[in-house]
C-alpha positions, 0 to 999 in steps of 0.5 A, spaced: 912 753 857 910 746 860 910 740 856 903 736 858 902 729 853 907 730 848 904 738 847 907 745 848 902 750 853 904 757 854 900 761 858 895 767 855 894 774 858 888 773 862 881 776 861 879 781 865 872 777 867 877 772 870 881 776 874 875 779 878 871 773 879 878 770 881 877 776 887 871 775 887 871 768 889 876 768 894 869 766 901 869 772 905 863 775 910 857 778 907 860 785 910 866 785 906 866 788 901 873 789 894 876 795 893 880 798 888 886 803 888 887 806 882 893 810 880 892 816 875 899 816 875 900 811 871 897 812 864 893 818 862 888 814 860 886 812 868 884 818 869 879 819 863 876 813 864 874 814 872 871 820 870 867 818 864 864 812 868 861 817 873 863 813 880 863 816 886 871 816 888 875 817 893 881 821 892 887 818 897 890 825 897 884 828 900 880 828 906 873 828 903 870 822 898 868 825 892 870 825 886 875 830 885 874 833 879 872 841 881 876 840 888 883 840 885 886 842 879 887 837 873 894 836 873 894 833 880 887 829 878 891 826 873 897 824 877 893 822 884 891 815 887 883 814 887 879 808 891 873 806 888 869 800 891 867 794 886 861 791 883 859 784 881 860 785 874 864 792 874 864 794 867 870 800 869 874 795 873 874 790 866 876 796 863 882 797 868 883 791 868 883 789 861 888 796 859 892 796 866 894 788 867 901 788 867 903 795 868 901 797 876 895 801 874 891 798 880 891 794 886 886 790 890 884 789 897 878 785 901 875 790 907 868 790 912 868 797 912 864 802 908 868 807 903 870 812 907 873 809 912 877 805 908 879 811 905 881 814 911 886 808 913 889 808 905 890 815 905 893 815 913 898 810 909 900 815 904 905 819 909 911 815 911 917 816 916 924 814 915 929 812 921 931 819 920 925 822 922 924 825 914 917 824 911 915 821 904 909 819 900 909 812 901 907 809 894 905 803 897 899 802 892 904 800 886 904 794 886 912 793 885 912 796 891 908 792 895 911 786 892 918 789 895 915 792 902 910 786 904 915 780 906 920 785 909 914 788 914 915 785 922 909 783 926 908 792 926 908 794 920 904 789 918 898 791 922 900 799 920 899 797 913 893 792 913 890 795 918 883 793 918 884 790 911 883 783 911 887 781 904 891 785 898 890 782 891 896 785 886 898 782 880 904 778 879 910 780 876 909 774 871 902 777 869 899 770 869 898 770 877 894 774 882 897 774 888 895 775 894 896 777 902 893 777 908 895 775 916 895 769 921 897 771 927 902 777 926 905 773 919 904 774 912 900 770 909 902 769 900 898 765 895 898 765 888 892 763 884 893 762 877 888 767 872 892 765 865 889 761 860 893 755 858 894 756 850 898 750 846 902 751 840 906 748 835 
């Protein structure tokens, strides 16, 4: 809550269609392209959602790019993360946005590669070694994690994680932010921009 000339503001949740245009606007190349990791994990909702829209998704648990609803069972479709790349005015990721915000369903990153190979780098992500050599799936794509994992990372594991992925956008813990991160010279690179509409009370 901020005082400003004598009146009370507390921010709204913000609107889906600032939020994406938030991404959209951040300059980048011609050849960039914004991309989305949806967790179906996190709500049964996610899953209906990605199927009735109809577009190509691309399972980061499999190594083909289709949507997989007659590939895997629909207990694991359910349960899976899906990278889906994003439209100017995408009506599927509005409706993420507008249901998930605030509860891990997705994050966001910036990449001039075509999908599948976007796809390839998101998925090699997923297994993950310990330092006692044991082998994990790494949930990198919720973004608590990301959020925990980002700032711990040396010059290394950043290059492993970012790959060729210019900029990670994850909504923040007060939920009236996007945060983003990207690289400069092997270091991490925070900024948050703010989404939430100012709204004054009484």
């Amino acid at each position: 809550m901020s005082d400003e000339q004598g009146k009370n503001f507390i921010m709204n949740a913000p609107s889906s269609e600032k939020i994406l245009s938030a991404m959209l606007g951040i300059p980048r190349s011609p050849d960039e392209h914004l991309y989305a990791i949806v967790d179906a994990a996190q709500d049964q909702r996610i899953y209906p959602m990605l199927k009735q829209a109809g577009r190509t998704s691309f399972c980061l648990y499999l190594p083909k790019i289709h949507f997989p609803a007659d590939i895997i069972s629909p207990e694991l479709a359910t349960a899976v993360p899906y990278l889906l790349q994003v439209e100017q005015n995408d009506m599927l990721i509005k409706e993420l946005l507008s249901e998930g915000w605030g509860n891990h369903w997705l994050i966001f990153l910036i990449c001039a590669l075509p999908a599948e190979f976007v796809h390839r780098h998101c998925s090699n992500c997923i297994l993950a070694q310990d330092t006692e050599g044991n082998r994990f799936h790494f949930r990198y794509y919720d973004p608590r994690v990301m959020h925990a994992y980002l700032p711990e990372c040396n010059g290394q594991e950043l290059e492993l994680i970012f790959g060729p992925v210019a900029r990670f956008f994850l909504e923040d813990e007060e939920t009236d932010s996007l945060m983003t991160y990207s690289r400069e010279k092997n270091k991490l690179v925070v900024e948050r921009i703010p989404v939430g509409d100012p709204a004054e009370i009484s």
